[in-house]
One Martini backbone bead per residue (centre of mass of N, CA, C, O) as a GRO file, in nm:
protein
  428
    1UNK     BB    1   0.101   0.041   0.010
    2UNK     BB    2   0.055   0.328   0.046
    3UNK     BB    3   0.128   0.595   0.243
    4UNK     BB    4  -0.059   0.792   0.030
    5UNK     BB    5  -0.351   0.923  -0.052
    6UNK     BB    6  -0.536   1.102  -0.322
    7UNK     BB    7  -0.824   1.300  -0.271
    8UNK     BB    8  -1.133   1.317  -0.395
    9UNK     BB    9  -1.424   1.490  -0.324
   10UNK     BB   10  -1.747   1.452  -0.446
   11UNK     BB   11  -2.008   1.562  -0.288
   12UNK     BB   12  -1.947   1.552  -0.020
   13UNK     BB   13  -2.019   1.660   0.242
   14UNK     BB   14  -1.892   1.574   0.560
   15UNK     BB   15  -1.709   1.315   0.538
   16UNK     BB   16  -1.733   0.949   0.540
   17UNK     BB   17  -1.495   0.890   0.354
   18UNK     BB   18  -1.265   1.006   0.511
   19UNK     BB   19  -1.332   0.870   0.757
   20UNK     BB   20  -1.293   0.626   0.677
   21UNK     BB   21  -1.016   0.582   0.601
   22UNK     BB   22  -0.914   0.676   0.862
   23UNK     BB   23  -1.032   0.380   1.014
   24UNK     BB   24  -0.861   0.214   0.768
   25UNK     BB   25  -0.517   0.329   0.773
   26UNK     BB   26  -0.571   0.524   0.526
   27UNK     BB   27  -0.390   0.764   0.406
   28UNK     BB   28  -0.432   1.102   0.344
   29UNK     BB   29  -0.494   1.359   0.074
   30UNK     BB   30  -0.696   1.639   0.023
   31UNK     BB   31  -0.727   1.805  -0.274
   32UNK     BB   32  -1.051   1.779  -0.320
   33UNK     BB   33  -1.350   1.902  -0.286
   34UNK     BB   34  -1.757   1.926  -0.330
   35UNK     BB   35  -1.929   2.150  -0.235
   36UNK     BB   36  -2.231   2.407  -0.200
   37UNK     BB   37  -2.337   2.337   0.095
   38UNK     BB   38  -2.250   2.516   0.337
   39UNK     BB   39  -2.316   2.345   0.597
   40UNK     BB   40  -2.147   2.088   0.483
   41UNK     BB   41  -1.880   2.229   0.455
   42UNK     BB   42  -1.812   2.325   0.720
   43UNK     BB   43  -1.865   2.056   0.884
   44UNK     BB   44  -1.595   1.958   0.725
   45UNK     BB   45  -1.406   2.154   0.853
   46UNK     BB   46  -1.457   2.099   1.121
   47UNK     BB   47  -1.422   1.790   1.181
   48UNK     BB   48  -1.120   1.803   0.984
   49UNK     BB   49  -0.968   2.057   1.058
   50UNK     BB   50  -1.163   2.308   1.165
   51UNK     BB   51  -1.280   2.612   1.371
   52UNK     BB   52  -1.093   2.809   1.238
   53UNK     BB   53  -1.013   3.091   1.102
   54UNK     BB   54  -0.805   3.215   0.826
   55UNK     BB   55  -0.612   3.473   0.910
   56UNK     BB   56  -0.673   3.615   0.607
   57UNK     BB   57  -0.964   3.640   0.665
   58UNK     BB   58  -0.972   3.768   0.983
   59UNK     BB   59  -0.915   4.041   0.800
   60UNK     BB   60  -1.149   4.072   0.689
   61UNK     BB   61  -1.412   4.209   0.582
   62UNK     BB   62  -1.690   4.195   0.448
   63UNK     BB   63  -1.718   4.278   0.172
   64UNK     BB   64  -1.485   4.121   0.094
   65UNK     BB   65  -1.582   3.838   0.149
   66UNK     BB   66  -1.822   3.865  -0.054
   67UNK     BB   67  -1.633   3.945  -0.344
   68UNK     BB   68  -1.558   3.643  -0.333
   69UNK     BB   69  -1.843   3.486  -0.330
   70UNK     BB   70  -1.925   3.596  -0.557
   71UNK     BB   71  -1.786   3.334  -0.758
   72UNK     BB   72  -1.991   3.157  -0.613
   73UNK     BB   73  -2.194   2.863  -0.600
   74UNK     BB   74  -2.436   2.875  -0.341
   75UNK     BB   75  -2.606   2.697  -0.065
   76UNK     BB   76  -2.877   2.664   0.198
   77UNK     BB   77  -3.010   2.345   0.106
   78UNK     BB   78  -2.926   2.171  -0.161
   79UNK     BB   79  -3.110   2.261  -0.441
   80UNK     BB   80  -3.022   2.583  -0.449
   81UNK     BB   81  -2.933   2.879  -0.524
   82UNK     BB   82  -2.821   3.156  -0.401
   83UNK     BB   83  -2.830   3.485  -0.366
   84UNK     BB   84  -2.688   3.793  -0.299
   85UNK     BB   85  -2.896   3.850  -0.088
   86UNK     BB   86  -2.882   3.634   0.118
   87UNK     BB   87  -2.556   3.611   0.157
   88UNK     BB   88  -2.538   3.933   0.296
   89UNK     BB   89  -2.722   3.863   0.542
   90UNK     BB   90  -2.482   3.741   0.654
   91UNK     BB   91  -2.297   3.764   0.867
   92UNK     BB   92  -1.952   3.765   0.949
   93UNK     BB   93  -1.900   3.557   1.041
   94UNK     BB   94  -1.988   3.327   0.871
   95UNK     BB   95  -1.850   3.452   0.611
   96UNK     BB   96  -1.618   3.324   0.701
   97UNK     BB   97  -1.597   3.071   0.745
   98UNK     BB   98  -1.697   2.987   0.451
   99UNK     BB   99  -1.432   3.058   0.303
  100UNK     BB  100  -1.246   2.908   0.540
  101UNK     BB  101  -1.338   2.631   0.442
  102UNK     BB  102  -1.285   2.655   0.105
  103UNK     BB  103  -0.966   2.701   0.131
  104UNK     BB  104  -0.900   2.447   0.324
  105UNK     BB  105  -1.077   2.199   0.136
  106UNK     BB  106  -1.061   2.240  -0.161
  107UNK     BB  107  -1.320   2.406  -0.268
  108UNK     BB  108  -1.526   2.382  -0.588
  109UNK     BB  109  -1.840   2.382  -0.507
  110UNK     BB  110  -1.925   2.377  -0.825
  111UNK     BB  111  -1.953   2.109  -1.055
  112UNK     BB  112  -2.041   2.260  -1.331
  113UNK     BB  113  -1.764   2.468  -1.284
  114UNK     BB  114  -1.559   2.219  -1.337
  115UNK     BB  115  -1.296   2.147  -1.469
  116UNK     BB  116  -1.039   1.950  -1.574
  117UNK     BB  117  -0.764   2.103  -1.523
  118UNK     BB  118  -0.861   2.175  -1.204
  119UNK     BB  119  -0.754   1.952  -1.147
  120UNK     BB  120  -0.572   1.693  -1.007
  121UNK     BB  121  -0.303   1.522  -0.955
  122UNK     BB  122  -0.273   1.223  -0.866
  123UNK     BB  123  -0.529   1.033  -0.823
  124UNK     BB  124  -0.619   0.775  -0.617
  125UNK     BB  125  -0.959   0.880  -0.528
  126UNK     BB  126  -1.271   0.918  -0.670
  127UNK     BB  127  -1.578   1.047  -0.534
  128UNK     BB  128  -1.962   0.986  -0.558
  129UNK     BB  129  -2.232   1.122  -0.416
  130UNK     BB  130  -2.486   1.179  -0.565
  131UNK     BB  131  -2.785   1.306  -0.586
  132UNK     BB  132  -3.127   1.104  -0.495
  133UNK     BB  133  -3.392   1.243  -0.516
  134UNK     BB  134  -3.456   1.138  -0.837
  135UNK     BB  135  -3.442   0.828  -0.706
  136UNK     BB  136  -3.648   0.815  -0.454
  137UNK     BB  137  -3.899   0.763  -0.321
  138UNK     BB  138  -3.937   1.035  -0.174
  139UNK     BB  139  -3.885   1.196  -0.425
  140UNK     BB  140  -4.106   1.077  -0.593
  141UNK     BB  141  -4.380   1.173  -0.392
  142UNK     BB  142  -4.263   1.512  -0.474
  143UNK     BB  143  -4.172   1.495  -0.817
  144UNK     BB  144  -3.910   1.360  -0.842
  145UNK     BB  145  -3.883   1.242  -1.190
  146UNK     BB  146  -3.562   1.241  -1.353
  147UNK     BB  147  -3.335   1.141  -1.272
  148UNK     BB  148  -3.061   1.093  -1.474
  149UNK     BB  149  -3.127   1.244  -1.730
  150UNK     BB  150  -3.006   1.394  -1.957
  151UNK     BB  151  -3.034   1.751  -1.941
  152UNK     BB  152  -3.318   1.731  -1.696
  153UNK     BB  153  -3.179   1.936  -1.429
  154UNK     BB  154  -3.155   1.772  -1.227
  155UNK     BB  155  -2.980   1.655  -0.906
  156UNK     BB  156  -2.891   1.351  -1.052
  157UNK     BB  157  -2.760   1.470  -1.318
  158UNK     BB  158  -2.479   1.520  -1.211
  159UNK     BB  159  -2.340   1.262  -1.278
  160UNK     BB  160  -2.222   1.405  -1.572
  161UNK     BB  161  -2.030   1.563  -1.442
  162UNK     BB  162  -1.813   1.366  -1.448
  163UNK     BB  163  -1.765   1.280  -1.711
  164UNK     BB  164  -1.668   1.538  -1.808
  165UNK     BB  165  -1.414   1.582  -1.604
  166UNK     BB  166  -1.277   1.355  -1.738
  167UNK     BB  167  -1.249   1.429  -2.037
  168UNK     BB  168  -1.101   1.664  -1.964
  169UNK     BB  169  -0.883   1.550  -1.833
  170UNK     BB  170  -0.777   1.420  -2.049
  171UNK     BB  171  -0.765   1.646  -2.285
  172UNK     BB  172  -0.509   1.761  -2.084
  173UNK     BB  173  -0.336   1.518  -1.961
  174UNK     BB  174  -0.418   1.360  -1.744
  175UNK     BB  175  -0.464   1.132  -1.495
  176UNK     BB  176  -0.693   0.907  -1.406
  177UNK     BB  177  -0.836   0.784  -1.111
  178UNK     BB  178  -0.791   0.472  -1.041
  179UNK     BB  179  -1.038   0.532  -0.829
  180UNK     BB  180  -1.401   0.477  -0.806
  181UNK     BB  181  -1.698   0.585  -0.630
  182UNK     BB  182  -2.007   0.488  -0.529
  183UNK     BB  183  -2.284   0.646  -0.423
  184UNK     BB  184  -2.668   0.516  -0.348
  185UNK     BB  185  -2.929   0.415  -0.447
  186UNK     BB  186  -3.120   0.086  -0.543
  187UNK     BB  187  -3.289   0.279  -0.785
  188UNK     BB  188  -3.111   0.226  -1.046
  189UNK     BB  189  -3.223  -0.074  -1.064
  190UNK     BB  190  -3.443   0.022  -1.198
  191UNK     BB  191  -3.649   0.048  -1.472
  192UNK     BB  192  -3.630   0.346  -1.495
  193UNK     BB  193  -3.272   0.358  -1.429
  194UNK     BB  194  -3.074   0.138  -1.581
  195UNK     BB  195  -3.032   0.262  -1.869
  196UNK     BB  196  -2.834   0.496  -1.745
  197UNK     BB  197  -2.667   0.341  -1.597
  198UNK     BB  198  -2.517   0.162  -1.848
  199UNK     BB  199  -2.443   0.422  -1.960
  200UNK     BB  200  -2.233   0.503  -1.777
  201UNK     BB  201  -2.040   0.245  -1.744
  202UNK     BB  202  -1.960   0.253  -2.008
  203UNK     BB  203  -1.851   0.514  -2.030
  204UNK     BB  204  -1.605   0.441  -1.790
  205UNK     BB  205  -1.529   0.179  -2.020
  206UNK     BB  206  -1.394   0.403  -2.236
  207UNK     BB  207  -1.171   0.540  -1.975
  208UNK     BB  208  -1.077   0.223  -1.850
  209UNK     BB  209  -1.302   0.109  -1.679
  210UNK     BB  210  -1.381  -0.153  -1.419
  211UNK     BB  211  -1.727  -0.227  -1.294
  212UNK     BB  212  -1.864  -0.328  -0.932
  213UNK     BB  213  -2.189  -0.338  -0.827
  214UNK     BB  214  -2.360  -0.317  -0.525
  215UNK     BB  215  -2.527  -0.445  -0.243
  216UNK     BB  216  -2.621  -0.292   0.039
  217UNK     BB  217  -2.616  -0.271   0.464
  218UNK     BB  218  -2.534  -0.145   0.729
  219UNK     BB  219  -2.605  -0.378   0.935
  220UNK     BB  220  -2.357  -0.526   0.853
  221UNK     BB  221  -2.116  -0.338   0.968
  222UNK     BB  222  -2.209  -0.206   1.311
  223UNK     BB  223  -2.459  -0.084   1.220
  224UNK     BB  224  -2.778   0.028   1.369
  225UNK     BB  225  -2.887   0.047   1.067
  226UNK     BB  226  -3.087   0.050   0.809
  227UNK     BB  227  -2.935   0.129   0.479
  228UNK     BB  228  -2.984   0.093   0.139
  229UNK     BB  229  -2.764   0.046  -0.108
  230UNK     BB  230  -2.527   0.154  -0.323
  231UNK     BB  231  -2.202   0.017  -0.468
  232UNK     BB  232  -1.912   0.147  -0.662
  233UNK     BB  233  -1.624   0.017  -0.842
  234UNK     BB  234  -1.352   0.171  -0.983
  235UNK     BB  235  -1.058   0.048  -1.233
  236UNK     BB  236  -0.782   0.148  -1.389
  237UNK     BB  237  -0.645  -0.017  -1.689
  238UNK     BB  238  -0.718   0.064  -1.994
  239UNK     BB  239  -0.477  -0.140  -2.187
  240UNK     BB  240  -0.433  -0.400  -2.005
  241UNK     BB  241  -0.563  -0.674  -1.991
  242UNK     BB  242  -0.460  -0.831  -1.745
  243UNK     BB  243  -0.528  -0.646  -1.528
  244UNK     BB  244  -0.828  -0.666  -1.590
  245UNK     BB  245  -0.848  -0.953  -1.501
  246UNK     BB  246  -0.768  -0.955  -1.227
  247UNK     BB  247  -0.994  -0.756  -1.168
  248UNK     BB  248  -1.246  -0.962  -1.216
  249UNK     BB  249  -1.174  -1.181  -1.041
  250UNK     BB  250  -1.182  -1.006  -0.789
  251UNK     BB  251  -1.471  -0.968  -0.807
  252UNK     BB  252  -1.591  -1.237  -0.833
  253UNK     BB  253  -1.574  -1.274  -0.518
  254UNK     BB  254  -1.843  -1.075  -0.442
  255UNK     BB  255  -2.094  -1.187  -0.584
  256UNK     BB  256  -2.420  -1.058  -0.490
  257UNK     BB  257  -2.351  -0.962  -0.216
  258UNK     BB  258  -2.208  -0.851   0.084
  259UNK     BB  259  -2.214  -1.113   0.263
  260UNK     BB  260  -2.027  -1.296   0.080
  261UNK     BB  261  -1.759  -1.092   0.127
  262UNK     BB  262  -1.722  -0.856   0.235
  263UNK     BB  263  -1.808  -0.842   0.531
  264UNK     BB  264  -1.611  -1.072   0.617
  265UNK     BB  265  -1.350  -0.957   0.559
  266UNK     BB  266  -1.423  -0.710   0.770
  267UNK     BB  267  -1.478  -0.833   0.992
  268UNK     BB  268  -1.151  -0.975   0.986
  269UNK     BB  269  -1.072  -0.741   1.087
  270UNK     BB  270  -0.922  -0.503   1.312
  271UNK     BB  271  -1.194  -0.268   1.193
  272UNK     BB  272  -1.441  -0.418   1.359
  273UNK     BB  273  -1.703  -0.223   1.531
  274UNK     BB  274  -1.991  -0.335   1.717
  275UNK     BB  275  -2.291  -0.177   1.722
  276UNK     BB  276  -2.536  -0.078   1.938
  277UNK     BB  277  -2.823   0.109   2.006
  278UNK     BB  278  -2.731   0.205   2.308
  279UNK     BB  279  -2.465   0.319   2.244
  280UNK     BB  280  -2.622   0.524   2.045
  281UNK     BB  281  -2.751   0.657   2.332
  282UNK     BB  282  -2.844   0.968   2.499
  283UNK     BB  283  -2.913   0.958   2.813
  284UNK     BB  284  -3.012   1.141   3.044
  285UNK     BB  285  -2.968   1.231   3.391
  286UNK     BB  286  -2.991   1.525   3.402
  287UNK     BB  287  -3.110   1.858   3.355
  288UNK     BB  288  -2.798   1.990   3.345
  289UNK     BB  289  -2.742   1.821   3.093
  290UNK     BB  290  -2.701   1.845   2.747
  291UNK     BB  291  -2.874   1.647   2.683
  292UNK     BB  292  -3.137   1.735   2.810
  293UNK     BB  293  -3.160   1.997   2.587
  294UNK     BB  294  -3.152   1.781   2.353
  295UNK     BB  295  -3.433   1.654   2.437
  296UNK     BB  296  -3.595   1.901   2.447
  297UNK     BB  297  -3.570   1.984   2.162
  298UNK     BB  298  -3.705   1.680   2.044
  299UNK     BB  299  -3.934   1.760   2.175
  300UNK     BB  300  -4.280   1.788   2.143
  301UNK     BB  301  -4.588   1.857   2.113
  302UNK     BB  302  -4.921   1.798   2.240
  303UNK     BB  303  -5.050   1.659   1.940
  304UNK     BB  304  -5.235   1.475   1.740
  305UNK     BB  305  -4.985   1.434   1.526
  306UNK     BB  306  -4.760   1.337   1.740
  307UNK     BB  307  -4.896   1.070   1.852
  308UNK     BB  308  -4.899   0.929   1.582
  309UNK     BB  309  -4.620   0.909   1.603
  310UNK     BB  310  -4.596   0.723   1.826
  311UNK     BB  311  -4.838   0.521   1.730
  312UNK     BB  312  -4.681   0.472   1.395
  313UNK     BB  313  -4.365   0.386   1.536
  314UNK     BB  314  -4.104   0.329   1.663
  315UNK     BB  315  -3.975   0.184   1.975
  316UNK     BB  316  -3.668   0.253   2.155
  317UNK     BB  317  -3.818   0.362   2.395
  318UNK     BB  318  -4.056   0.322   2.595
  319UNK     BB  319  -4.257   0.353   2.901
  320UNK     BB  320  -4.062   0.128   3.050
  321UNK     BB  321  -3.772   0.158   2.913
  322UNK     BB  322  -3.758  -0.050   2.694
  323UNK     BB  323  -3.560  -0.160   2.475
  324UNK     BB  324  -3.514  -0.242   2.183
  325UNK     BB  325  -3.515  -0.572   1.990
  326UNK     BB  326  -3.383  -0.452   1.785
  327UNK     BB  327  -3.079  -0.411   1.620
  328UNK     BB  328  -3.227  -0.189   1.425
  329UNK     BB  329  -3.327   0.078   1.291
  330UNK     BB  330  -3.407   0.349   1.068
  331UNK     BB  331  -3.354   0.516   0.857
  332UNK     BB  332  -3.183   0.825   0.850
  333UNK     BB  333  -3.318   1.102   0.801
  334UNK     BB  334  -3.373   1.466   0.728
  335UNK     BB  335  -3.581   1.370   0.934
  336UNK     BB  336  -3.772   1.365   1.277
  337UNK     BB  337  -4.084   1.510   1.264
  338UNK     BB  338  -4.228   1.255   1.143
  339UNK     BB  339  -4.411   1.024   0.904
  340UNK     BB  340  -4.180   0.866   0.875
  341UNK     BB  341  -3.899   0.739   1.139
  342UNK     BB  342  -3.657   0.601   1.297
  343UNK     BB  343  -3.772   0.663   1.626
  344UNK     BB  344  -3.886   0.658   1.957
  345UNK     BB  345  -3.825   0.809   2.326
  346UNK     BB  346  -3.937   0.816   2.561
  347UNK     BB  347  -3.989   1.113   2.708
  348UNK     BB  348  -4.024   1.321   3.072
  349UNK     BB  349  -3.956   1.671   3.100
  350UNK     BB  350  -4.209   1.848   3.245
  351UNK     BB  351  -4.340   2.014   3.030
  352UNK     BB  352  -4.594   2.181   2.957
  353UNK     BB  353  -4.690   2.103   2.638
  354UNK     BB  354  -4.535   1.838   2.610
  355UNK     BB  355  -4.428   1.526   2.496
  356UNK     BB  356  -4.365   1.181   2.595
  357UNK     BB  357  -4.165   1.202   2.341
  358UNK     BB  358  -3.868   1.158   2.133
  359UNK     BB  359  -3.638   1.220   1.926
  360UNK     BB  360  -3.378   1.253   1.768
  361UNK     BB  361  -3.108   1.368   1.781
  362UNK     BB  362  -2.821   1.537   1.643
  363UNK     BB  363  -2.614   1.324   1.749
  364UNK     BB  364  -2.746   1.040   1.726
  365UNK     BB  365  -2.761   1.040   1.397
  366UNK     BB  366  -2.438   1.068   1.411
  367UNK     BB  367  -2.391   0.830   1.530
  368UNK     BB  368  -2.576   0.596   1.324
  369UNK     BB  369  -2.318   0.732   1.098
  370UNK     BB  370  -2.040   0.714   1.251
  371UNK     BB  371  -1.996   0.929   1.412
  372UNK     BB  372  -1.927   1.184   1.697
  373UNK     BB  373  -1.892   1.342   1.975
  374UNK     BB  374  -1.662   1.510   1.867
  375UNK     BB  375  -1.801   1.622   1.619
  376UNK     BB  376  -2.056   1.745   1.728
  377UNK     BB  377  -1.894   1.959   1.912
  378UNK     BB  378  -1.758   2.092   1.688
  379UNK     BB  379  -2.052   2.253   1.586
  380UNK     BB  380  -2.070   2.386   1.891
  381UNK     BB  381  -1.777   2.535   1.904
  382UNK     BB  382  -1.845   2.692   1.657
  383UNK     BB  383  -2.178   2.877   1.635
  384UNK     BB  384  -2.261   3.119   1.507
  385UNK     BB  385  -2.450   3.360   1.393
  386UNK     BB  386  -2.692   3.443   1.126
  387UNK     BB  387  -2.922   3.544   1.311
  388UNK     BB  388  -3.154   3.653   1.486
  389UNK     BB  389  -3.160   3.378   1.678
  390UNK     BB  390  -2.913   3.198   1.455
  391UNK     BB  391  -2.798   2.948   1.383
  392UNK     BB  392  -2.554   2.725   1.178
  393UNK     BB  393  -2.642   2.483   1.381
  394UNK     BB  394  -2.905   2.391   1.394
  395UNK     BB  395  -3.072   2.142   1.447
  396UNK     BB  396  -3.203   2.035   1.139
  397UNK     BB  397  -2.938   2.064   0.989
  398UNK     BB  398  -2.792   1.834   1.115
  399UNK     BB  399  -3.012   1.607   1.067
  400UNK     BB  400  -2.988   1.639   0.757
  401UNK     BB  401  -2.666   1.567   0.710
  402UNK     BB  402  -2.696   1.298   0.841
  403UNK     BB  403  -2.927   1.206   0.611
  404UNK     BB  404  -2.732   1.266   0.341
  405UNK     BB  405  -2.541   1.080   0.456
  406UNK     BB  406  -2.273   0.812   0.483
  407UNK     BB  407  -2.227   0.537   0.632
  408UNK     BB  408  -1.892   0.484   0.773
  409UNK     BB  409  -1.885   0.169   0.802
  410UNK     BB  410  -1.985   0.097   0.488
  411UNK     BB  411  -1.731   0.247   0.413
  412UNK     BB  412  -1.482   0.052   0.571
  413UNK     BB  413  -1.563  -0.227   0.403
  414UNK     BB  414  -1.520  -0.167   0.143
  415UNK     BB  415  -1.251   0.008   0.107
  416UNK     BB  416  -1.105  -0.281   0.231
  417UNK     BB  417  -1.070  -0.378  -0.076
  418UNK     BB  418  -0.808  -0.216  -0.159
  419UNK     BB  419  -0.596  -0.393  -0.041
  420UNK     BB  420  -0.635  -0.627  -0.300
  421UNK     BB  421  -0.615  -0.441  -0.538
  422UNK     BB  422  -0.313  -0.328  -0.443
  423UNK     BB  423  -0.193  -0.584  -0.491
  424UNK     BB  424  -0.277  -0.564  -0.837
  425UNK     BB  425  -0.146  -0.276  -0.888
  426UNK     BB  426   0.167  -0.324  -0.802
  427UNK     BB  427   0.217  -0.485  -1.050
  428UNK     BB  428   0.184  -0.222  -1.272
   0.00000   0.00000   0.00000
């Protein structure tokens, strides 16, 4: 293996691949992410880097830092872009961050306006976990049914996006990525999605990559959460033959499922650690402890829709204090207020007119997502006024976040085949 590999995260969002890489020994450089979603690059570099403005930045002005960002196109939902009439309404404080993330982790910010030549060279992973709203049941219930569809406008069609950048970057005489990886929902492998999906590989195929996706799911990997995904390795052979069927022969190793091969070699591995629902579960102890805070933001209001949903969702802990006796929540989406959601927590605040239980903090969704307690406080330690009596990491912000990541440990399962391919790639 190699000492140190050189990492692209398209898509980032708070970044799960940088984590599970170096979760299981592989050590990293971040070459750049890509990412519109400002609060989501914030928290990628609280994470991953700092909490502090950088030097350079923290001497400007409102003014200059404003002159700065408007040459991005920047997003506060992850959806579409924001004005420039939102972006200056934003205090003085968030708008360093903004910038002061964008220029620590390398962030080329929408994938849309990168270009080949902007590339990295020897980069040995680029990852790109697309927008999945147009292919998702959930997006499909709301409307976004245009799927992967080239130049369809949706932000799933952003895949092609990837396919762009890499034809600049060979036209450029640059070296392409080594390894690409995917993830995504596994209706691509729907009727309605497949033949967009063979059109994508076929493409990969044409740049000289041989590619081989599966189906995962979290709770296989020691994440206690059902999270049914689709992850794609591309492994770069070129005009290799040999290499080819190497790389080919290794695929076939993986079976039909990923509990056929990848689970079992993760199990067996050094880096495999098992968690239950109670572990990842913060249940306060006294009214003082910050944890009874992020309860008590958490619990409803005592009103007939919220009933409902302690009536028609999963008990995490009943009214009797019994945790479930299931092994595994319901995938974390990016709310927990509504039905359905992840599971809820018997829990009696003792507040007049709010109801006796609550959801999933944002500590917890992002704990069942493979993140740590000291990420969460990583983005509760620097938490700037955003507007008056609004800060930047507001509860629901951070619960979409997490909602939208991919889990840790199912992509530390996956990466760790990185191991067996690396000992064919090192012979060629």
């Amino acid at each position: 293996m190699k000492k140190i590999y050189n990492i692209v995260e398209l898509f980032s969002g708070i970044g799960s691949q940088a984590r599970a890489l170096k979760n299981i020994g592989i050590k990293t450089k971040i070459q750049a992410t890509c990412e519109w979603d400002i609060h989501a690059f914030i928290a990628y570099d609280a994470i991953h880097e700092s909490t502090e403005n950088l030097p350079e930045v923290e001497s400007m002005t409102k003014e200059q830092i404003f002159e700065k960002l408007k040459n991005y196109t920047l997003s506060n939902n992850g959806k579409e872009a924001m004005t420039y009439a939102t972006l200056h309404s934003y205090s003085e404080a968030v708008l360093k961050r903004i910038l002061s993330a964008i220029k620590r982790t390398h962030n080329l910010v929408d994938i849309s306006s990168v270009q080949g030549d902007q590339m990295p060279d020897n980069t040995d992973i680029m990852t790109y976990s697309f927008p999945c709203q147009d292919l998702s049941n959930v997006g499909a219930f709301h409307g976004y049914n245009k799927g992967i569809d080239k130049d369809s406008g949706s932000r799933s069609s952003l895949l092609w996006q990837v396919g762009r950048i890499l034809s600049e970057m060979k036209g450029a005489g640059k070296y392409l990525p080594r390894y690409l990886i995917m993830e995504n929902v596994p209706t691509l492998l729907s009727e309605r999605h497949k033949e967009n999906f063979n059109l994508w590989i076929d493409e990969l195929n044409n740049f000289g990559y041989i590619s081989k996706y599966i189906l995962v799911n979290a709770r296989y990997y020691g994440i206690p959460q059902n999270r049914p995904r689709l992850l794609m390795l591309s492994v770069f052979v070129g005009n290799n033959q040999q290499l080819k069927a190497e790389i080919l022969s290794q695929f076939e190793k993986w079976g039909e499922k990923d509990t056929d091969y990848i689970v079992e070699q993760y199990k067996a591995s050094a880096y495999y650690k098992s968690k239950k629902v109670k572990d990842l579960l913060r249940i306060p102890k006294n009214t003082d402890s910050p944890l009874w805070q992020e309860a008590v933001d958490c619990t409803p209001n005592d009103t007939p829709s919220r009933r409902k949903i302690w009536n028609e969702n999963p008990k995490i802990i009943d009214e009797n204090g019994n945790i479930t006796k299931e092994t595994f929540i319901r995938t974390i989406t990016t709310k927990q207020d509504r039905h359905p959601n992840s599971g809820n927590i018997y829990f009696d605040c003792g507040i007049q007119n709010r109801g006796k239980f609550r959801y999933l903090t944002p500590r917890e969704c992002l704990l069942f997502m493979g993140f740590t307690d000291n990420d969460y406080e990583r983005l509760q330690k620097k938490n700037p006024e955003q507007r008056i009596k609004s800060c930047l990491f507001p509860r629901d912000k951070i619960i979409r976040m997490a909602g939208n990541s991919i889990p840790v440990k199912m992509l530390e399962g996956f990466f760790y085949q990185l191991y067996s391919f690396e000992k064919i790639m090192e012979k060629y």
